[in-house]
N, CA, C and O of each residue as an XYZ file, in Angstrom:
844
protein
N     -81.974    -91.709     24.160
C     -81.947    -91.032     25.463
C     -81.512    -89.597     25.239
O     -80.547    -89.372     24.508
N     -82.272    -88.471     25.918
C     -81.749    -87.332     25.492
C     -80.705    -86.456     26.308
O     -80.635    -86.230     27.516
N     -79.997    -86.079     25.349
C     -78.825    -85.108     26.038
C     -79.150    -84.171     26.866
O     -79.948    -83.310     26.498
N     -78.711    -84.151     27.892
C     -78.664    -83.084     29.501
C     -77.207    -82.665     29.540
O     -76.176    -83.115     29.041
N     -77.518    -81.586     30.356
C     -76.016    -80.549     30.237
C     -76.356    -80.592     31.958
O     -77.311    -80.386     32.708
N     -75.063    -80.959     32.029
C     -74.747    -81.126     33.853
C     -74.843    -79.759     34.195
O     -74.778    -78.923     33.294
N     -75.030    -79.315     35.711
C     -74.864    -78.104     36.203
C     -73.232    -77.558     36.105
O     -72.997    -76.352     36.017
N     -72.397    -78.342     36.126
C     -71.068    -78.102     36.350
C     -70.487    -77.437     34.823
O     -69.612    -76.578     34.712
N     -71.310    -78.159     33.621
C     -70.992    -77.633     32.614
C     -71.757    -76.283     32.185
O     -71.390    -75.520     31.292
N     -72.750    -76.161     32.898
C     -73.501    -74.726     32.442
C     -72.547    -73.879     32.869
O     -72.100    -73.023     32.105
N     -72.050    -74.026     34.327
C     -71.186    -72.970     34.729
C     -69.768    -72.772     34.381
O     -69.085    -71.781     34.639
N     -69.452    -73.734     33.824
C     -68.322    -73.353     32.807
C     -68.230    -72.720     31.544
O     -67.230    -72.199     31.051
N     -69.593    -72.832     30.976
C     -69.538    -72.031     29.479
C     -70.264    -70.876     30.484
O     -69.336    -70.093     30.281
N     -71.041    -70.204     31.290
C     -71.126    -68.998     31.283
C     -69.772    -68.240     32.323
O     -69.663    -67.019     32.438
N     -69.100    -68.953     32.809
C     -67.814    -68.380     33.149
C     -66.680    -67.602     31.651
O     -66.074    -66.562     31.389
N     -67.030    -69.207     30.936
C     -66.487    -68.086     29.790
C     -66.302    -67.126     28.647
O     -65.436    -66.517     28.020
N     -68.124    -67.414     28.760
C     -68.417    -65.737     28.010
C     -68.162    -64.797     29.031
O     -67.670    -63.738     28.641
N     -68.384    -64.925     30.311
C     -67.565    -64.112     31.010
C     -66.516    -63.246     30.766
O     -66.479    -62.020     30.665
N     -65.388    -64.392     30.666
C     -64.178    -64.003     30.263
C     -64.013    -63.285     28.913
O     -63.157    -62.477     28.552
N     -65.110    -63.823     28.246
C     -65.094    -63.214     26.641
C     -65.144    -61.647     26.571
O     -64.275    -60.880     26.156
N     -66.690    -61.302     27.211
C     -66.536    -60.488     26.992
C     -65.955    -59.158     28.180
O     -65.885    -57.930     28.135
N     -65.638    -60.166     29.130
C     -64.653    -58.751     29.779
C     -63.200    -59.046     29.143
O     -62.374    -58.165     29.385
N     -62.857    -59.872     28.556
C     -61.737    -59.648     27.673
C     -61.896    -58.144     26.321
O     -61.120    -57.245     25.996
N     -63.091    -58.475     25.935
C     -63.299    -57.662     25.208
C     -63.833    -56.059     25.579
O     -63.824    -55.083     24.829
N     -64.294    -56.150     26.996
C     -64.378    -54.624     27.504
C     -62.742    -53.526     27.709
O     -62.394    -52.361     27.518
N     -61.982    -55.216     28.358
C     -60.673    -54.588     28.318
C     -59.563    -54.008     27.355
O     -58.831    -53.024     27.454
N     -59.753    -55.286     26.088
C     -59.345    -54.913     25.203
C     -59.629    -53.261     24.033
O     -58.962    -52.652     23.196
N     -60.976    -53.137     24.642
C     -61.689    -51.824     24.051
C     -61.172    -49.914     25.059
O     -61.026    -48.707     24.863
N     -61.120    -50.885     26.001
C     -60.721    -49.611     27.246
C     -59.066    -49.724     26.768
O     -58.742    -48.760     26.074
N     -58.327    -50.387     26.928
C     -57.097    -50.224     26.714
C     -56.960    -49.169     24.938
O     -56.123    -48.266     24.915
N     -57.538    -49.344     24.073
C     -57.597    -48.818     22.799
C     -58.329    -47.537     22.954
O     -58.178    -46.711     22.054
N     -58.929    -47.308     23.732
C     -59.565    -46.116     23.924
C     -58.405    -45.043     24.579
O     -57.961    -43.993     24.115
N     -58.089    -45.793     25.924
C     -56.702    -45.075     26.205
C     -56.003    -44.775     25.435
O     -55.893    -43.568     25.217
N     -55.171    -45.768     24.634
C     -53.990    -45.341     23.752
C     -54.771    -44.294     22.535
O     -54.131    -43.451     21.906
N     -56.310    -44.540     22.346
C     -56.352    -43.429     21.171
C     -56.143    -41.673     21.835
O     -55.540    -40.746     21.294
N     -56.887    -41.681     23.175
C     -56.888    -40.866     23.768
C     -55.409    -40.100     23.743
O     -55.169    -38.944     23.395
N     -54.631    -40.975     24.156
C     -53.365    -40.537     24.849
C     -52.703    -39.607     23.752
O     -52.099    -38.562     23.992
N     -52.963    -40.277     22.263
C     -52.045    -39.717     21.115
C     -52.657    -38.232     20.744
O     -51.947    -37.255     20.503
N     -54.341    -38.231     20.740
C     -54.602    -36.929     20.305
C     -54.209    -35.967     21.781
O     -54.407    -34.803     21.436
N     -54.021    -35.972     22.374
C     -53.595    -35.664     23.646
C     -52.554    -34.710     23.434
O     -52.716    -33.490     23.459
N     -51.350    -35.380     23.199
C     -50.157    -35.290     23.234
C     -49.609    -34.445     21.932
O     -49.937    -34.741     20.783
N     -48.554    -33.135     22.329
C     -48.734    -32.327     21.471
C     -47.158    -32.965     20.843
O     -46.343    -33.299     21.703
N     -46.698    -33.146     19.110
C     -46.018    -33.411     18.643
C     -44.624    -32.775     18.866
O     -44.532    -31.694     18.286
N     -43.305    -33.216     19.675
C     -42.062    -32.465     19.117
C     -41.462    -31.729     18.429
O     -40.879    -32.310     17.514
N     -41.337    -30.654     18.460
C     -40.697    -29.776     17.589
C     -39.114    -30.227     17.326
O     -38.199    -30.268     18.149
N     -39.096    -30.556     15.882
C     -37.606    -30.687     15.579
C     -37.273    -29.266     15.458
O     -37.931    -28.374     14.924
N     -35.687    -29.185     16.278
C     -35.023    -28.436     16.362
C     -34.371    -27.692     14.663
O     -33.822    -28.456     13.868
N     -34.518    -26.366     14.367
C     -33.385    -26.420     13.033
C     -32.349    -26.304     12.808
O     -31.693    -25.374     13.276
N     -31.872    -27.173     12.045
C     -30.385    -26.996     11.528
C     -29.901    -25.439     11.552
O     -30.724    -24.606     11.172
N     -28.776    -25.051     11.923
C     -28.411    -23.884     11.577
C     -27.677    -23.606     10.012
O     -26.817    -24.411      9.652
N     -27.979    -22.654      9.264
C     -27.224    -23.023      8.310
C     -26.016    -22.324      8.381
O     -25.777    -21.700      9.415
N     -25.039    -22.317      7.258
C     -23.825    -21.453      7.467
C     -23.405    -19.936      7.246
O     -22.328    -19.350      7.360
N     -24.875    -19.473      6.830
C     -24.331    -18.384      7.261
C     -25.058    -17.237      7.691
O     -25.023    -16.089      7.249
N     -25.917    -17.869      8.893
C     -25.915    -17.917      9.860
C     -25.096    -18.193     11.007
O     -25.321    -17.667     12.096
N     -24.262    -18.906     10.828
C     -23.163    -19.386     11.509
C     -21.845    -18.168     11.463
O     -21.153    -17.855     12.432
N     -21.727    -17.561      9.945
C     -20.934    -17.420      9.709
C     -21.229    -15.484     10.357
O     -20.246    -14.743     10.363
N     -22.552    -14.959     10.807
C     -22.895    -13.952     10.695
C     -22.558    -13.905     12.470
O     -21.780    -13.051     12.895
N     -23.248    -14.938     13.453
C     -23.056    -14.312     14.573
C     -21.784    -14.921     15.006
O     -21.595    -14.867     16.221
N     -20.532    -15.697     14.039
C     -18.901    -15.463     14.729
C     -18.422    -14.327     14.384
O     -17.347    -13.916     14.822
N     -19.326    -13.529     13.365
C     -18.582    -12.283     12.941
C     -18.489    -11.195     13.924
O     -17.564    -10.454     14.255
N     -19.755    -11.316     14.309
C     -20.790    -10.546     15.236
C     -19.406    -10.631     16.640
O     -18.535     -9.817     16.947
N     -19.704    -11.781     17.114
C     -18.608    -11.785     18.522
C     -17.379    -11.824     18.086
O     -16.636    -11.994     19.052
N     -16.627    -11.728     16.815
C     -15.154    -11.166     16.651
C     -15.377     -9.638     16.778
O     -14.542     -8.984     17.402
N     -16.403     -9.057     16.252
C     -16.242     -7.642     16.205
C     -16.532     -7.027     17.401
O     -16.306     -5.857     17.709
N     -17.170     -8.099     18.208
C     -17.255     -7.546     20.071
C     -16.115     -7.650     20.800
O     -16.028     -7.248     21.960
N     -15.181     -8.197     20.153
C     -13.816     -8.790     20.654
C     -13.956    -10.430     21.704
O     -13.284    -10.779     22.675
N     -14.696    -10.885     21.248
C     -14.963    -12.314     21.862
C     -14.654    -13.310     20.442
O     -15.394    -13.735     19.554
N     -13.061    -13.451     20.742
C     -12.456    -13.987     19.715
C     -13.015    -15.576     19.605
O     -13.627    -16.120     18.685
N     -12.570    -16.096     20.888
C     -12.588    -17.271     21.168
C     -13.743    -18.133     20.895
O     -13.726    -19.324     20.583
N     -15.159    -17.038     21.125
C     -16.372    -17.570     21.092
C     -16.568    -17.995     19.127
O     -16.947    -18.984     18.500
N     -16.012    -16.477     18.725
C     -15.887    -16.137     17.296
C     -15.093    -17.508     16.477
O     -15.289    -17.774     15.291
N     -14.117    -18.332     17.449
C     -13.567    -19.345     16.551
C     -14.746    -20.433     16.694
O     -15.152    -21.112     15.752
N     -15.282    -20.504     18.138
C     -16.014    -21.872     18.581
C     -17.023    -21.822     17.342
O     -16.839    -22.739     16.542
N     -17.692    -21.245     17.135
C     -18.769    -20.628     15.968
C     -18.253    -21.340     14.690
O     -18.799    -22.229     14.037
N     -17.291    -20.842     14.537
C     -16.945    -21.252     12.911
C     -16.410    -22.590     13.055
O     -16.380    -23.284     12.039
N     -15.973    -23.079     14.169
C     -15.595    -24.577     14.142
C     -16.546    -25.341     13.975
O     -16.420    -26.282     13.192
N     -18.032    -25.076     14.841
C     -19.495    -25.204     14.067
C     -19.850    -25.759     13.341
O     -20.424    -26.842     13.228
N     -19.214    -24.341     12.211
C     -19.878    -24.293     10.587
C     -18.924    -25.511     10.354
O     -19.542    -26.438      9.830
N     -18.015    -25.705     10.512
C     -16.830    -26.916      9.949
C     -16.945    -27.494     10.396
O     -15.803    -27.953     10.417
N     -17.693    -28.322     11.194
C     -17.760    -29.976     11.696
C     -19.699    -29.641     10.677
O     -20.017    -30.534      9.892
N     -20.343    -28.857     10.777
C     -21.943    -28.875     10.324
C     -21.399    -28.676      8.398
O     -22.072    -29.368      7.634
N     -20.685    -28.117      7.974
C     -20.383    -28.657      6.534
C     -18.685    -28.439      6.098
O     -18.098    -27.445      5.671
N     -18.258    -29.676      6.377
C     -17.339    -30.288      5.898
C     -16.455    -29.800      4.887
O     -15.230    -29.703      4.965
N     -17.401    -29.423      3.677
C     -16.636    -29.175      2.241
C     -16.953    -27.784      2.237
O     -17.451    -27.463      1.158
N     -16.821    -26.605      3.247
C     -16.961    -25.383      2.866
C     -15.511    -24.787      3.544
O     -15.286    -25.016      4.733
N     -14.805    -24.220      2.945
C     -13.500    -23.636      3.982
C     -13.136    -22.255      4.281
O     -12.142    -21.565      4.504
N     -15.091    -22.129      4.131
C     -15.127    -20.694      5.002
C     -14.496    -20.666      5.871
O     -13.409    -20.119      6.056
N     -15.194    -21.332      6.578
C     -14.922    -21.636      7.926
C     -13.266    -21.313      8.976
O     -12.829    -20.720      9.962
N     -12.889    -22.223      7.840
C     -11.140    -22.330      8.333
C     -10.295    -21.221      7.784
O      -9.308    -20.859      8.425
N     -10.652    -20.571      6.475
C     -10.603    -19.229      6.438
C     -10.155    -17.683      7.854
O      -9.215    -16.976      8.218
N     -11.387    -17.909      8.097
C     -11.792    -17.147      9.231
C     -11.074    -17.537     10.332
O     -10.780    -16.611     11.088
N     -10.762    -18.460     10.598
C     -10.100    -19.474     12.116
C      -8.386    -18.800     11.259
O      -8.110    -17.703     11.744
N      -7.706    -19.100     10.561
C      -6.791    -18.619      9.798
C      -6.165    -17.357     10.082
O      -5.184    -17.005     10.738
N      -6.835    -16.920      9.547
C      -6.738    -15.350      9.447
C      -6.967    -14.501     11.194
O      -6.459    -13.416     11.478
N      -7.674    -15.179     11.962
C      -8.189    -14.579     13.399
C      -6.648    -15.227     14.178
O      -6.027    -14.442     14.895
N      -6.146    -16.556     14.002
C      -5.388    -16.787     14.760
C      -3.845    -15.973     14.278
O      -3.101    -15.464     15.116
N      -3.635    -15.974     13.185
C      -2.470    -14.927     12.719
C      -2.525    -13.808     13.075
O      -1.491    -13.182     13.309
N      -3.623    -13.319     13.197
C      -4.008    -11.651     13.860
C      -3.508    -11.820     15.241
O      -2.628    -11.035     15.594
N      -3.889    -12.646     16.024
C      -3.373    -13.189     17.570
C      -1.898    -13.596     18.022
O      -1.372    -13.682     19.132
N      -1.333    -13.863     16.420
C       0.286    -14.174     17.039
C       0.071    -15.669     16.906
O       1.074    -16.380     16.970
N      -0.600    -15.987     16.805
C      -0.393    -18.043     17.069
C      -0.596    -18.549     16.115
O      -1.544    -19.290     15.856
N       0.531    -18.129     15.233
C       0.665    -18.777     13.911
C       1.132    -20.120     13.289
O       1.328    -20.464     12.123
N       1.305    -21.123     15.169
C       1.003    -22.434     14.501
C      -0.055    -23.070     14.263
O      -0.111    -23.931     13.385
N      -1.373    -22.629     15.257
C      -2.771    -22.377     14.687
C      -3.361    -22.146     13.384
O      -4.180    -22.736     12.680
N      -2.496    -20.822     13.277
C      -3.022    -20.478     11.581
C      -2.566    -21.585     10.886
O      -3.385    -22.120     10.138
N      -1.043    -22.228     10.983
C      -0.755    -22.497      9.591
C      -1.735    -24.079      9.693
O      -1.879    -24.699      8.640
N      -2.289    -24.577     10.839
C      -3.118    -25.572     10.764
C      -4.421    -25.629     10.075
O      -4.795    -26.471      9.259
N      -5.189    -24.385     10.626
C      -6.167    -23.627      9.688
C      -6.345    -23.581      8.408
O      -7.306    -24.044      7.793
N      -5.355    -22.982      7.946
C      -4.755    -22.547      6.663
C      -4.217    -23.813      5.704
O      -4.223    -23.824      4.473
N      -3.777    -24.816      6.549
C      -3.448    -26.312      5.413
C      -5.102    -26.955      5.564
O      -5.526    -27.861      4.846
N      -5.719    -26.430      6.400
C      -7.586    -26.937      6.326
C      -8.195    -26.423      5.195
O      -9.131    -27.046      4.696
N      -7.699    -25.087      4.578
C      -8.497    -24.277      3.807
C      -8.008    -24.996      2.319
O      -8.862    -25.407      1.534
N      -6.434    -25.107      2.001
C      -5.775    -25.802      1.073
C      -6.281    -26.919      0.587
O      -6.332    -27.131     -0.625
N      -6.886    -28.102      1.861
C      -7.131    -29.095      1.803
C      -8.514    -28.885      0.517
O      -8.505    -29.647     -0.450
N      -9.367    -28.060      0.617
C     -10.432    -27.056      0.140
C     -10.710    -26.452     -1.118
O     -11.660    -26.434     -1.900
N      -9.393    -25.890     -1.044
C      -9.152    -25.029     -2.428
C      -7.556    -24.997     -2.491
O      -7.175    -23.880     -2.140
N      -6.819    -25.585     -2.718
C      -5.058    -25.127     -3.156
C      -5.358    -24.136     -3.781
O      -5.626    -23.532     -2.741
N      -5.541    -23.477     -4.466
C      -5.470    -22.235     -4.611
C      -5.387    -20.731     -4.082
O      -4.711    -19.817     -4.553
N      -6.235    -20.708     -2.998
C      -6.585    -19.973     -2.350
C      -5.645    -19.327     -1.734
O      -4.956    -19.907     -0.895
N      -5.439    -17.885     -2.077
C      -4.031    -17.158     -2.078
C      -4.027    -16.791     -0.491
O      -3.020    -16.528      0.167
N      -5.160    -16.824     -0.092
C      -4.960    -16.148      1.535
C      -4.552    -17.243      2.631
O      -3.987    -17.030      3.703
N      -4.955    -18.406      2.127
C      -4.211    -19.341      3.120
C      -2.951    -19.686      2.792
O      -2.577    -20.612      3.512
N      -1.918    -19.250      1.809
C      -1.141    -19.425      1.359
C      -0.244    -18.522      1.989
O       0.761    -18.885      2.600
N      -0.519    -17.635      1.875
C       0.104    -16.217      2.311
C      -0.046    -16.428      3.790
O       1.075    -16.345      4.291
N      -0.996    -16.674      4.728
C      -0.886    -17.080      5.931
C       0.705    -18.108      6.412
O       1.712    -17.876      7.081
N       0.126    -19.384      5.555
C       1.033    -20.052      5.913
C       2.676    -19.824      5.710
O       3.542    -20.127      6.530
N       2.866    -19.237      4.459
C       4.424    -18.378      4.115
C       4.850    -17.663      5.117
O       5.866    -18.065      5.683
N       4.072    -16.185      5.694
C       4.405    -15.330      6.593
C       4.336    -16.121      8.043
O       5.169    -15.658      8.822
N       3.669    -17.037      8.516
C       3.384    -17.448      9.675
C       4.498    -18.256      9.904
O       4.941    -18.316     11.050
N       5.096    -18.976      8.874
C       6.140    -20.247      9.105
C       7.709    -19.077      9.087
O       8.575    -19.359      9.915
N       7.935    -18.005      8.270
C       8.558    -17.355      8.749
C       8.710    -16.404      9.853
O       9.660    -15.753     10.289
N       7.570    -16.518     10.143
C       7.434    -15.295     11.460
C       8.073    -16.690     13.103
O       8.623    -16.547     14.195
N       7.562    -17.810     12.324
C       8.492    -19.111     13.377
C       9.669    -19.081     13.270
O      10.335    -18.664     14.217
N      10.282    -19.512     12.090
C      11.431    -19.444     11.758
C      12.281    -18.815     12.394
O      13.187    -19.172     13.148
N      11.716    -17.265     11.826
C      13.079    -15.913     12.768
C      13.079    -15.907     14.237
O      13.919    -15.478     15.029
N      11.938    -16.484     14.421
C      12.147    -16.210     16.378
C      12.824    -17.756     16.841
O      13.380    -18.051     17.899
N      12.550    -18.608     15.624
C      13.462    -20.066     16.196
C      15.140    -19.479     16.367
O      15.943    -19.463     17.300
N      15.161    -19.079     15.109
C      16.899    -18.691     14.307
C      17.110    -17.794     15.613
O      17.992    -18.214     16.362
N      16.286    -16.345     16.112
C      16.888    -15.623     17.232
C      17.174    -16.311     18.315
O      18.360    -16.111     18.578
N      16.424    -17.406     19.487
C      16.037    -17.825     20.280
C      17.624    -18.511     19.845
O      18.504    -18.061     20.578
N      18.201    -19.637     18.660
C      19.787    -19.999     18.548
C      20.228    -19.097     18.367
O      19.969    -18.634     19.478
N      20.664    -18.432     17.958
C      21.369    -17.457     17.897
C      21.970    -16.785     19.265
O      23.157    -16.547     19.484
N      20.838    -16.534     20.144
C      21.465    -15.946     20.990
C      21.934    -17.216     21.883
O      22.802    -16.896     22.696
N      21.560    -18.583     21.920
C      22.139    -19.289     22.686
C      23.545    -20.198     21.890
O      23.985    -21.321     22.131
N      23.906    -19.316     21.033
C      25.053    -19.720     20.471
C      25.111    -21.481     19.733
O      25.912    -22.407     19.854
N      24.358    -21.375     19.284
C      23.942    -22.488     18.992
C      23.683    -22.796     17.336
O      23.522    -23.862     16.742
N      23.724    -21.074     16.749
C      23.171    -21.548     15.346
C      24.774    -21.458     14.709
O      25.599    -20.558     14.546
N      24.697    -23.181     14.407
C      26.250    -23.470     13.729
C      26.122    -24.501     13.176
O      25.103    -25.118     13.487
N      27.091    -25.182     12.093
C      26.574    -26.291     11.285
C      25.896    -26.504     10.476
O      26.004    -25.825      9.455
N      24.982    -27.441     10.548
C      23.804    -27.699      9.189
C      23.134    -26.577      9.270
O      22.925    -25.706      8.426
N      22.710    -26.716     10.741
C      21.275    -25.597     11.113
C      21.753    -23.901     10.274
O      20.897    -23.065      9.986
N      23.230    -23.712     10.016
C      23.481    -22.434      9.548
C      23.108    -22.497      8.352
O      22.117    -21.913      7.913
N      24.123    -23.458      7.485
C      24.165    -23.503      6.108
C      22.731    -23.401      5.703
O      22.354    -22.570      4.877
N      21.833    -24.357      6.363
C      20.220    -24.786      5.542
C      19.449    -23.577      6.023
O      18.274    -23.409      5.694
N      20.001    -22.871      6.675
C      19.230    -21.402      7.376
C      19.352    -20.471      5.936
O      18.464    -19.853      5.349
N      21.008    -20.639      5.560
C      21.681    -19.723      4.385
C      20.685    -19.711      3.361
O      20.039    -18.808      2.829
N      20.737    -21.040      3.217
C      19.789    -21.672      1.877
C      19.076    -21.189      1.347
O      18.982    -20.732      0.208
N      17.985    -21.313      2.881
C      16.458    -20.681      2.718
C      16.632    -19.680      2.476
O      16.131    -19.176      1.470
N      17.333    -19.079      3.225
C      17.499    -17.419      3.243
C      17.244    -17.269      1.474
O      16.259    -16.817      0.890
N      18.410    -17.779      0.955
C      18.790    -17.379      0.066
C      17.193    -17.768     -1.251
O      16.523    -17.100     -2.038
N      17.232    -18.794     -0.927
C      15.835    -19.418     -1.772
C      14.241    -18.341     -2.398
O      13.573    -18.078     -3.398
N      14.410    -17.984     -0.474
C      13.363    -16.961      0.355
C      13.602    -15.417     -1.138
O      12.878    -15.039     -2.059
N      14.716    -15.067     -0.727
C      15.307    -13.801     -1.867
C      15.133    -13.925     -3.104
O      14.608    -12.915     -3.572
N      15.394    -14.928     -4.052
C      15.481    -15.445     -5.488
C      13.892    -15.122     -5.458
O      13.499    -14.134     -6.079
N      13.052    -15.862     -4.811
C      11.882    -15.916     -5.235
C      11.036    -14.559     -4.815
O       9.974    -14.449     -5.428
N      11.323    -13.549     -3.903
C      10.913    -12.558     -4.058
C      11.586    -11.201     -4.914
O      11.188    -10.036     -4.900
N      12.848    -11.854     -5.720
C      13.565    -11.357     -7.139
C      14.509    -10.717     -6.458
O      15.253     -9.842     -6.900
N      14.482    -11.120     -5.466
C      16.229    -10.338     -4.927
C      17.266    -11.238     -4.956
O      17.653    -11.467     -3.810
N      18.012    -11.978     -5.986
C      18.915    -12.861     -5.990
C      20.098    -12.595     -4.948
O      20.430    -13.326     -4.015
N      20.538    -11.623     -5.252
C      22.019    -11.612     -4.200
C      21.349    -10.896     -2.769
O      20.506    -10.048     -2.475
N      22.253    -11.770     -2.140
C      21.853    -11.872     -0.717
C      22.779    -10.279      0.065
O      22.143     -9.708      0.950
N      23.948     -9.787     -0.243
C      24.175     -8.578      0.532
C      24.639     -7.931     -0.872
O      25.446     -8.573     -1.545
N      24.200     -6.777     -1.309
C      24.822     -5.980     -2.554
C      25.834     -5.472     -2.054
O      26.109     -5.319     -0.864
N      26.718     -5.054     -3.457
C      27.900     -5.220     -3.067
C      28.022     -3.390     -2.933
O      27.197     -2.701     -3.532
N      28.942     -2.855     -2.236
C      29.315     -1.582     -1.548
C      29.217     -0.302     -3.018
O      29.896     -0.546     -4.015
N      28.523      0.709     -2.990
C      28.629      1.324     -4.087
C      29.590      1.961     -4.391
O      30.132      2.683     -3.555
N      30.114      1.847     -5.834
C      31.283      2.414     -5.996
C      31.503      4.030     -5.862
O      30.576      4.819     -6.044
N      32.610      4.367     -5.581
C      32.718      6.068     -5.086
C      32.421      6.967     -6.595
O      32.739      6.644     -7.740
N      31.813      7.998     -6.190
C      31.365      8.970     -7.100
C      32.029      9.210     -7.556
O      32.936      8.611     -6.978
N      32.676      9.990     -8.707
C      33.701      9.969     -9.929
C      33.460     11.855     -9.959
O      32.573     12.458    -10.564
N      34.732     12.533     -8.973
C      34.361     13.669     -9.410
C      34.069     14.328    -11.213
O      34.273     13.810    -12.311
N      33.667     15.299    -10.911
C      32.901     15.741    -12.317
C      34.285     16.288    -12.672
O      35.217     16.075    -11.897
N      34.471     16.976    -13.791
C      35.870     17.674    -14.313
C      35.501     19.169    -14.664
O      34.702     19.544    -15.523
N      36.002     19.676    -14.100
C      35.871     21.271    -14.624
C      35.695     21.619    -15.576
O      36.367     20.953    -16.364
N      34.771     22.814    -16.363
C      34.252     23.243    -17.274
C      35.723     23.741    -17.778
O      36.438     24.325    -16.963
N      36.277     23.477    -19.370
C      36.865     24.485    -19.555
C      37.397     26.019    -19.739
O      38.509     26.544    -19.795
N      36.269     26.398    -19.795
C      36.200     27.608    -19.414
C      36.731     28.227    -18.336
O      37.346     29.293    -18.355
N      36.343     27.137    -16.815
C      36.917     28.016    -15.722
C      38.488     27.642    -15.700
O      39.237     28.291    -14.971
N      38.948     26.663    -16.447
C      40.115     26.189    -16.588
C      41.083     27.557    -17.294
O      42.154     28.006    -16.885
N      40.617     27.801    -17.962
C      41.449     28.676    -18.585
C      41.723     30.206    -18.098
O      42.659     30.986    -18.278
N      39.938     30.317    -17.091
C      40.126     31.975    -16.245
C      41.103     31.460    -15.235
O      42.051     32.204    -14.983
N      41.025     30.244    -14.578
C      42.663     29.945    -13.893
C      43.856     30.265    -13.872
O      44.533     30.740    -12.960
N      44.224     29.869    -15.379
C      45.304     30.325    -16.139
C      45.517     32.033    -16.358
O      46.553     32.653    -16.115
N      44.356     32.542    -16.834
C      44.441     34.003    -17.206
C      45.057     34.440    -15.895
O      46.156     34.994    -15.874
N      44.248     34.158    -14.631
C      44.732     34.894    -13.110
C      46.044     35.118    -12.930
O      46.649     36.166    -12.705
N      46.610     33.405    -13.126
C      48.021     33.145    -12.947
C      49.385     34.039    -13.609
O      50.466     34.446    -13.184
N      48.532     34.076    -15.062
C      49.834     34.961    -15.611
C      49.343     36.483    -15.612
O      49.927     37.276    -16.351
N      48.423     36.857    -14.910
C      48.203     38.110    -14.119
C      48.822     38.256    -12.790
O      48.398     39.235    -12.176
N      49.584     37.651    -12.265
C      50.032     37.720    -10.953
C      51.460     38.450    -11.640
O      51.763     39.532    -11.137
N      52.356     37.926    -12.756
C      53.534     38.623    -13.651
C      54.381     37.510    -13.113
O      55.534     37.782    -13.451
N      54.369     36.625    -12.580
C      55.396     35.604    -12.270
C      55.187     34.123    -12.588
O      54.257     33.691    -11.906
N      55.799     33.060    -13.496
C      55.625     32.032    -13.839
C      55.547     31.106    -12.403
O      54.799     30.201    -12.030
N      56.577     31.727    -11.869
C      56.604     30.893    -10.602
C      55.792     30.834     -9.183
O      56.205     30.382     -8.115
N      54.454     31.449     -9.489
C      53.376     31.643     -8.658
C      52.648     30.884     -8.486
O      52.383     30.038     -9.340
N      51.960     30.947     -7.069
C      51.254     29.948     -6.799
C      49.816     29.522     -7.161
O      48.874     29.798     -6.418
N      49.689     28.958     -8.122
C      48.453     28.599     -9.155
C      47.370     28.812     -8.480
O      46.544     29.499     -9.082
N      46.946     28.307     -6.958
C      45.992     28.510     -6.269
C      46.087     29.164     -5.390
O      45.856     28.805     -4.235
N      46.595     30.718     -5.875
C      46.377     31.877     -4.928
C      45.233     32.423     -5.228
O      44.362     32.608     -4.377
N      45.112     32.723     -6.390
C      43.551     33.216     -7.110
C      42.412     32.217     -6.347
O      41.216     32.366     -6.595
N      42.787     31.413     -5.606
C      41.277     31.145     -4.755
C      41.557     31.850     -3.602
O      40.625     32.471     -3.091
N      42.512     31.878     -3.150
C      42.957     32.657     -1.690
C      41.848     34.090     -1.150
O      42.095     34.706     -0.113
């Protein structure tokens, strides 16, 4: 007996070439879009890194305009953008000691150390800056009657420490001794004498001849 295809089944297989190929119109339109879309679309510009010195040229630039502040923001910059350079803190150093806010510097300045120990200018920052604290701590007791005790003696100390090492060991020299008159030439010693026994009396007054 021969095989017949019901009506119900014809219309199910052409329902789903149907589906086939508008699956496949869609699938082609959707790919057409997305190819479209990409040549389309113009690529991002990555931004560039700044380097340092560049960095280091326009904080110079606004210190020398007198825009200090901007001049530190700049170089703080360069020091968070490279780490192991202590330009940076250098400059922050040296700008805040110029300003008076030399607990700034000496923060700066143990940044630059951290860097290079060597480096004589953060050194010298931090020496002069911690004494330039110091004396206005010591004045500020002082006048409130207050510098007495440890705080004196360990004041002495330093003091004294401070002196040795810039080769001045003794702390007040001692009073110079008095000049040692000179002694008269003999010569005028003796026209003295000549005057005297030119007057004709032993018993004259030796220093009339200055009279």
């Amino acid at each position: 007996m021969p095989y017949s295809i019901s009506p119900l089944s014809s219309l199910s297989l052409r329902g789903l070439r149907r589906g086939v190929r508008l699956g496949f119109r869609l699938g082609a339109a959707v790919a057409l879009a997305v190819t479209l879309s990409a040549c389309s679309s113009t690529p991002t510009a990555v931004p560039k890194a700044p380097n340092l010195d560049e960095l280091l040229t326009q904080a110079s630039q606004a210190a020398a305009t007198g825009n200090k502040e901007q001049a530190v923001t700049l170089w703080k910059q360069g020091a968070a953008a490279f780490p192991a350079e202590k330009a940076p803190w250098s400059h922050i150093a040296q700008t805040r000691y110029e300003a008076g806010q030399y607990g700034d510097a000496i923060q700066a300045a143990l940044e630059v150390l951290v860097r290079d120990p060597n480096d004589k200018l953060a050194n010298s920052i931090i020496a002069i800056s911690g004494l330039r604290l110091s004396t206005r701590a010591l004045g500020d007791l002082s006048r409130q009657n207050n510098l007495s005790g440890s705080i004196k003696s360990e004041s002495q100390e330093l003091a004294k420490l401070l002196r040795e090492n810039l080769g001045e060991s003794v702390l007040v020299p001692p009073p110079a001794a008095p000049a040692v008159a000179e002694r008269p030439p003999v010569r005028k010693a003796k026209k003295a004498a000549k005057s005297a026994a030119n007057t004709g009396s032993g018993n004259a007054n030796p220093f009339q001849a200055l009279n």
